[in-house]
N, C-alpha and C positions, 0 to 999 in steps of 0.2 A: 798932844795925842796925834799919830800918825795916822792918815787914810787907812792903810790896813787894817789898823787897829780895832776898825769899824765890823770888819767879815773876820769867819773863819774859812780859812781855807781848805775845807774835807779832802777834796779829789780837784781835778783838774776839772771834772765836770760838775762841780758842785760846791757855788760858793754862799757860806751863807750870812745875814746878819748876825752878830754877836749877839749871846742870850736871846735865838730867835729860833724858828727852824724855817724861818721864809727867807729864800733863796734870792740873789739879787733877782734872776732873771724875772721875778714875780710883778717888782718893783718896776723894771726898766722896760718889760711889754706893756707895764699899763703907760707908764712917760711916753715911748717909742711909738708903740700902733695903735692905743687909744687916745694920745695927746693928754693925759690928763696930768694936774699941773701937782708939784710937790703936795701941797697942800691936801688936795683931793684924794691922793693915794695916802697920805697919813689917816685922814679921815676913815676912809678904806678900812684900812689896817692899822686897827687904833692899839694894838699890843707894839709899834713903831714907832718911835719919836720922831718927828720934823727932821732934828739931826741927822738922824739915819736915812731917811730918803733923798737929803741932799747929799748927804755923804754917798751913796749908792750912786746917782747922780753924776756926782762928782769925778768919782773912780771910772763910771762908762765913760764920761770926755776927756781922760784923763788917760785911758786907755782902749779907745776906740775901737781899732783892729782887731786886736785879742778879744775881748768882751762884743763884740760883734758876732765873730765867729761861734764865742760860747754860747749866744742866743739863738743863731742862727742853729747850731747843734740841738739844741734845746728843743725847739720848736720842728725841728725834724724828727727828733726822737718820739716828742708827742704825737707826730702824723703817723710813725711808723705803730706806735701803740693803741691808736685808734683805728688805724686800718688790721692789724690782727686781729683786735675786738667783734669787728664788723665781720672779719674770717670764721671766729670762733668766738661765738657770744656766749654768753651764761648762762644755763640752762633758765633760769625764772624768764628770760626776754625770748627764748627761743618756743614757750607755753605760752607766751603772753602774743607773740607774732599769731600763734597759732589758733588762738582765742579769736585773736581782730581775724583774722583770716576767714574764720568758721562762719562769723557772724557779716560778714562783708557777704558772704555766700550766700547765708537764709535772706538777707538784704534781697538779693539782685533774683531768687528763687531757687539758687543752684544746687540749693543743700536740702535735704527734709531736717524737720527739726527733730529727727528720733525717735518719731511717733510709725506707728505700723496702722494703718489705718485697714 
């Protein structure tokens, strides 16, 4: 069996494990910026064999530059979809802001509570 063998390759930005839907990059942020070791990321994600996270592993040192970049995309792309979120929330968080709001007010005296005395 060939390294490839291991991903399928959807798009350019989107590589994932065979019979998975968990995308290298899943694997290689927890190895990369959490330090956690093969093993621990199997654990993790126990629909994963050991082979596949070294295999995943393997294919990041194996190709560094490129899969660097793909992460580096990745993780930009999440920033940019967190930051529009934060632009245009969901209405249930934007009633819920408004809740803590209200009650942060009767809190501090700034609000009445509704009553007409």
């Amino acid at each position: 069996m060939q390294l490839e063998d291991y991903f399928n390759f959807l798009a350019s930005d989107d590589i994932r494990l065979k019979d998975s839907r968990i995308g290298i990059e899943t694997i290689l942020y927890e190895y990369i910026y959490r330090s956690r070791t093969p093993e621990e990321i199997a654990q993790t994600y126990t629909s994963l064999g050991l082979e596949q996270v070294y295999a995943t592993i393997f294919y990041y040192l194996q190709n560094k530059q490129t899969v660097s970049q793909y992460i580096a995309d990745w993780l930009e792309w999440g920033h940019q979809q967190r930051k529009a979120q934060a632009l245009n929330p969901p209405p249930g968080i934007v009633r819920l802001r408004k809740i803590k709001q209200e009650k942060e007010a009767i809190k501090q005296g700034n609000l009445s509570c509704g009553f007409e005395l």
